[in-house]
C-alpha positions as CSV (number, residue, x, y, z in Angstrom):
1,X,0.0,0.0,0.0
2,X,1.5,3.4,-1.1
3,X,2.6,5.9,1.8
4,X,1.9,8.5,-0.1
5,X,-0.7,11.5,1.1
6,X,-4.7,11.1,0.3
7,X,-5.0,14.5,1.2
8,X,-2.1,17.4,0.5
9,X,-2.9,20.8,1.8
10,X,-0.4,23.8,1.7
11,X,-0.9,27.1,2.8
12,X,-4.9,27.1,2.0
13,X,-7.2,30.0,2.5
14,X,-10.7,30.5,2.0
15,X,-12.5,34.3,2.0
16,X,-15.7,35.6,1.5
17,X,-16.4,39.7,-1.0
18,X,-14.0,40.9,-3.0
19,X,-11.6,44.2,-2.7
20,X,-11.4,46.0,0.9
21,X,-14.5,43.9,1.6
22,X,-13.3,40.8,1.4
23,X,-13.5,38.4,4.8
24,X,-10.9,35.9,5.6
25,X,-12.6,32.7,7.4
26,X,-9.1,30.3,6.5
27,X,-5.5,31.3,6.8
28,X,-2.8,29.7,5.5
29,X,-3.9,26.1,6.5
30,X,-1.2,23.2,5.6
31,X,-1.7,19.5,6.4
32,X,-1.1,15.7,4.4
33,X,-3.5,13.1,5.5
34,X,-2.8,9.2,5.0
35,X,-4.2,6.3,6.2
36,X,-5.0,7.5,9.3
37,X,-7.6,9.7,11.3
38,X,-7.1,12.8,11.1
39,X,-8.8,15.1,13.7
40,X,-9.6,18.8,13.2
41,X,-11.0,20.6,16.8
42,X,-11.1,24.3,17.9
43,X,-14.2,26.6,18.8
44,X,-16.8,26.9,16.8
45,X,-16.3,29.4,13.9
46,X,-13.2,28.3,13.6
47,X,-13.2,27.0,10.4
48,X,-13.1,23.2,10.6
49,X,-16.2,23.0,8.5
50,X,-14.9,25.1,5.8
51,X,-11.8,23.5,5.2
52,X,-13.9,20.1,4.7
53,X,-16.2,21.7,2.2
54,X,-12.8,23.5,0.7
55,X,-11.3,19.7,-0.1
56,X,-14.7,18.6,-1.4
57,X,-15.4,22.0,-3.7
58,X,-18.7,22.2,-1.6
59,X,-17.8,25.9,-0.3
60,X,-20.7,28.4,0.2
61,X,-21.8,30.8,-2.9
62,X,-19.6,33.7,-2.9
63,X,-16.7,31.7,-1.0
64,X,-13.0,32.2,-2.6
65,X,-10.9,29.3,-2.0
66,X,-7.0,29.3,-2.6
67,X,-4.1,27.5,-1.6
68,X,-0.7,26.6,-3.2
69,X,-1.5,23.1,-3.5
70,X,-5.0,21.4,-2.4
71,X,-4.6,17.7,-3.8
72,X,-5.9,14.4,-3.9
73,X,-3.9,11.6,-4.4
74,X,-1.7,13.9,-6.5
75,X,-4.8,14.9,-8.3
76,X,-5.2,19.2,-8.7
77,X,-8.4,19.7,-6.6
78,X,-8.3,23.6,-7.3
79,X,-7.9,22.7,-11.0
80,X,-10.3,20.4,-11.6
81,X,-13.6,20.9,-13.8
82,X,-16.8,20.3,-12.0
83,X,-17.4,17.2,-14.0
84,X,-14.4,15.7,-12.8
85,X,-15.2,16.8,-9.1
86,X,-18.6,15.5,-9.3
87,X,-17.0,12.2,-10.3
88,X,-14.9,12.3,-6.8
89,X,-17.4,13.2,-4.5
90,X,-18.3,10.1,-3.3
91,X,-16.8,7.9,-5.4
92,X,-13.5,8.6,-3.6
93,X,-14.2,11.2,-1.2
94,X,-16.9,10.3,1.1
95,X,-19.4,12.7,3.2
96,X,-21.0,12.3,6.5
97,X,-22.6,15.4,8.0
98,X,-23.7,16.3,11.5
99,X,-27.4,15.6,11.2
100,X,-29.6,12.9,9.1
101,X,-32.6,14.4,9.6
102,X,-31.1,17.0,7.3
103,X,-29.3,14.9,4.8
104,X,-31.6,12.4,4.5
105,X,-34.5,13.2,1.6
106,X,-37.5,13.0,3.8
107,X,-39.6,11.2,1.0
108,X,-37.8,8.3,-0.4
109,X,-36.6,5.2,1.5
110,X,-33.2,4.6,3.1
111,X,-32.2,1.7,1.2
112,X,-33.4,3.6,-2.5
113,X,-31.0,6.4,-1.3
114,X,-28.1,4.4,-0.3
115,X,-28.8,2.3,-3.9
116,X,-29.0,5.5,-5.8
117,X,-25.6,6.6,-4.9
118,X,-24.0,3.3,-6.1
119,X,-25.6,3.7,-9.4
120,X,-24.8,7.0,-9.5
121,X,-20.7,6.5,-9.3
122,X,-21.5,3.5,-11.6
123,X,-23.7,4.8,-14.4
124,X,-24.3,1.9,-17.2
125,X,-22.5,-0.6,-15.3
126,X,-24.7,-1.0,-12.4
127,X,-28.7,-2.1,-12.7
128,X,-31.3,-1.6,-9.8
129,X,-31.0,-5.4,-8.5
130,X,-27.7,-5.0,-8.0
131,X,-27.3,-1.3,-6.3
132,X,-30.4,-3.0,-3.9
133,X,-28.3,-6.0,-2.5
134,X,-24.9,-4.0,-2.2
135,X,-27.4,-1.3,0.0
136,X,-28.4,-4.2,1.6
137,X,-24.9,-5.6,2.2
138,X,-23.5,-2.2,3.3
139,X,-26.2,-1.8,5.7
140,X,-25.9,-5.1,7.7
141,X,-21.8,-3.7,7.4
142,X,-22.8,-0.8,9.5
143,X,-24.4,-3.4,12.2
144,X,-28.4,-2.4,11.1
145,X,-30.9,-5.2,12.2
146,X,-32.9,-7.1,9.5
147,X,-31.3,-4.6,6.4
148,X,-34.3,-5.5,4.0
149,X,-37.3,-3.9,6.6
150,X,-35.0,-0.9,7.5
151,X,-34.3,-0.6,3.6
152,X,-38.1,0.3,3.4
153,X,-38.2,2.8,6.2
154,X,-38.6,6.4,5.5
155,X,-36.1,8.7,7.2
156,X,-38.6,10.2,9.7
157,X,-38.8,5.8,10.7
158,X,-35.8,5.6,12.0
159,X,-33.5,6.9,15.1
160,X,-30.8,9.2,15.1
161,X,-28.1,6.5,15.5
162,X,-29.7,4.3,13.0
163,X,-29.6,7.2,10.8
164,X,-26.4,7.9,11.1
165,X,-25.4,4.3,10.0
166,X,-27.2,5.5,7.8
167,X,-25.5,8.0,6.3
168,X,-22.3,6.2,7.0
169,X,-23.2,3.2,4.7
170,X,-24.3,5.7,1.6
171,X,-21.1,7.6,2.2
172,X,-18.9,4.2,1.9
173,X,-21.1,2.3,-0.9
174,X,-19.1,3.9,-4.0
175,X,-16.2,2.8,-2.2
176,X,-14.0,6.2,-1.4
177,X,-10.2,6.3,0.0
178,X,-11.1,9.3,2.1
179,X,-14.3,9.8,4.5
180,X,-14.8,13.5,5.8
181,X,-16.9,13.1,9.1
182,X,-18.2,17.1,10.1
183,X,-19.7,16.8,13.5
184,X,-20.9,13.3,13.0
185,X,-21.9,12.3,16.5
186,X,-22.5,15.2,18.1
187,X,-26.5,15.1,17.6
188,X,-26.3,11.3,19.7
189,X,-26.8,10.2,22.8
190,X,-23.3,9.1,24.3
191,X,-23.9,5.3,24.2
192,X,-25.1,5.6,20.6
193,X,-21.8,8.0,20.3
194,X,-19.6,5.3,21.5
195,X,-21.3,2.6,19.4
196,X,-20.9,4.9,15.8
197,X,-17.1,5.4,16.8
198,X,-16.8,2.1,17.1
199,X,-18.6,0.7,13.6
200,X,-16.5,4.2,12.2
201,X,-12.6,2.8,13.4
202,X,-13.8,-1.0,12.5
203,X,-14.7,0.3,9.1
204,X,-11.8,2.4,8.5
205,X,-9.3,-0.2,10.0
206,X,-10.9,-2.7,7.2
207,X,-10.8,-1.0,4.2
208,X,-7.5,1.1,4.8
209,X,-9.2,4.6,4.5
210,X,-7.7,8.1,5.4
211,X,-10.9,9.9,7.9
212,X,-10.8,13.2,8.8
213,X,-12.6,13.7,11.7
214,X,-14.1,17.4,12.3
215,X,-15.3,17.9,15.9
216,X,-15.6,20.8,18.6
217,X,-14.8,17.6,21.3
218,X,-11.1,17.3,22.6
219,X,-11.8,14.5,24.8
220,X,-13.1,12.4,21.6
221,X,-10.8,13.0,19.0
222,X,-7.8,12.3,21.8
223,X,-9.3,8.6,21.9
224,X,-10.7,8.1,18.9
225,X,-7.9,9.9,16.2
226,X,-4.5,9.8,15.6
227,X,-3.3,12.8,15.0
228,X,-5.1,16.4,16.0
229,X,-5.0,20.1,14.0
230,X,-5.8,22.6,16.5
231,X,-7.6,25.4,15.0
232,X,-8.0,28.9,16.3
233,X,-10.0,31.6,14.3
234,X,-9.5,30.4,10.8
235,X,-5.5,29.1,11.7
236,X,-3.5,26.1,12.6
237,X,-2.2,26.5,16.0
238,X,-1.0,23.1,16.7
239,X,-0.7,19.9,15.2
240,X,0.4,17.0,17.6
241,X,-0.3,13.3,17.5
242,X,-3.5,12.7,19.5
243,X,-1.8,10.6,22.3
244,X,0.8,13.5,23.0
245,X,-2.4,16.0,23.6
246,X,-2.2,16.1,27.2
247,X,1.7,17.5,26.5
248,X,0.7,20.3,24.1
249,X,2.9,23.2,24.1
250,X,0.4,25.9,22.6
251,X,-1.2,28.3,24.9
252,X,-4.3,28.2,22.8
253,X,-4.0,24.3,23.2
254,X,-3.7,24.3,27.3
255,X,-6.8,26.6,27.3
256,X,-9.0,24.3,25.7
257,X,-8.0,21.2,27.8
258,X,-8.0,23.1,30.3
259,X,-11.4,24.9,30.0
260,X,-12.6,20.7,30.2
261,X,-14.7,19.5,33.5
262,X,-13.1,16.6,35.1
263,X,-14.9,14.0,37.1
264,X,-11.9,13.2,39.2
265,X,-10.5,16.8,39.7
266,X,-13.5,19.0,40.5
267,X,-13.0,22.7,40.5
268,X,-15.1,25.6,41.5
269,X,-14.4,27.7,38.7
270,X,-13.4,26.3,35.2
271,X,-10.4,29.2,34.3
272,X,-11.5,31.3,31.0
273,X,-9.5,30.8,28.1
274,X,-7.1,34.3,27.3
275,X,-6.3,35.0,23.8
276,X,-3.2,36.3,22.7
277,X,-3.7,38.6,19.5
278,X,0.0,37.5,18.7
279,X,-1.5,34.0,17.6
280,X,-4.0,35.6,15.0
281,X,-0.7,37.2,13.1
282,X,0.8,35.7,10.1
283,X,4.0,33.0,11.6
284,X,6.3,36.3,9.9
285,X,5.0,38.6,12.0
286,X,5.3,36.8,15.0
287,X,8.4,38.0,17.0
């Protein structure tokens, strides 16, 4: 298996207007991804979201995205038509968003959505029968009950963490090397959390994908990733393998762990994070 990146970003920015009213949300962001997962964390507004939708060309009207290289697999993301991204997404670069319930088209069934994206990504090669049973294999993959009733269900039929298998079986079914997660569990309960991290590492773990895992949760993504971006207002503040979080050196970093309630050391005041506008400043500017 080849060691080289899924994901290349260097130095990638994304803004909103044009002239003296243009809005910087992303500055200068610059990570590889490989076979691994990948978290991003930081406040919200901080830009984890967009930097997903940057990879997968899915910004918001009006949104300018940059960067010196934004690549997958080698492959120009920046400079590729829309016919060629709409060939990716999903068919190598997997979705799954925070909420089904908004995701999920309210009047077709489950399994005729999950089918419909297989024969999508394989137009003339794949016939009805067939994009059924692979729905139906992918959903007894992601641990779902009796596949061919739940197949049959309408979104509004199903709970959230059945949804979200949901979601997770349409997003593998075209078979992608890299899943983007944004927010994926943070709608569930926390047994049903545990339970979709669970199905999410043995799934990733079999098929050798690259995840990156957008989340507001520190505590998760040190258990559940390997490696962690720390983002701060649109910038990189830190990245540091997910084990080594306790031993971050970034003050922005220490604030957020420690800003977390503990069980086992109770406090009766949690301290209130302090910004330095020195982290904010381009790395050049920075004395």
């Amino acid at each position: 298996m080849s060691n080289a990146p899924l994901i290349e970003a260097h130095n990638l920015a994304v803004a909103f207007g044009q002239g003296d009213r243009t809005i910087p949300v992303v500055h200068g962001v610059s990570f590889t991804l490989g076979r691994e997962k990948l978290g991003i964390v930081g406040e919200s507004g901080a830009g984890k979201s967009m930097v997903g939708r940057a990879i997968m060309r899915l910004s918001p009207p009006g949104a300018r995205v940059t960067a010196d290289r934004l690549a997958f697999r080698g492959f120009d993301l920046l400079a590729a038509s829309e016919r060629e991204m709409m060939e990716l997404r999903g068919r190598r670069i997997g979705l799954i968003l925070q909420d089904p319930r908004y995701c999920l088209n309210p009047v077709t069934p489950v399994g005729e959505q999950i089918a419909e994206t297989f024969r999508l990504h394989h137009p003339g090669r794949a016939g009805r029968r067939e994009a059924r049973e692979r729905a139906l294999t992918l959903l007894d993959a992601v641990k779902i009950r009796d596949p061919a009733r739940v197949a049959r269900l309408y979104p509004h039929e199903v709970s959230g963490g059945m949804g979200q298998r949901i979601m997770i079986a349409m997003a593998l079914i075209a078979g992608p090397d890299v899943l983007i997660a944004d927010e994926p569990t943070s709608a569930l309960d926390v047994t049903v959390r545990l339970e979709v991290l669970a199905l999410l590492e043995e799934l990733i773990a079999s098929r050798g994908l690259g995840l990156i895992f957008i989340s507001h949760d520190l505590n998760l993504v040190r258990h559940f990733c390997d490696r962690v971006v720390i983002m701060c207002a649109g910038r990189i503040m830190e990245t540091i393998a997910a084990a080594d979080l306790d031993r971050a050196q970034h003050p922005y970093t220490r604030g957020l762990l420690s800003s977390l309630p503990s069980i086992r050391h109770r406090r009766a005041f949690l301290p209130v994070l302090q910004r330095d506008p020195a982290w904010l400043r381009p790395p050049e500017a920075v004395s």
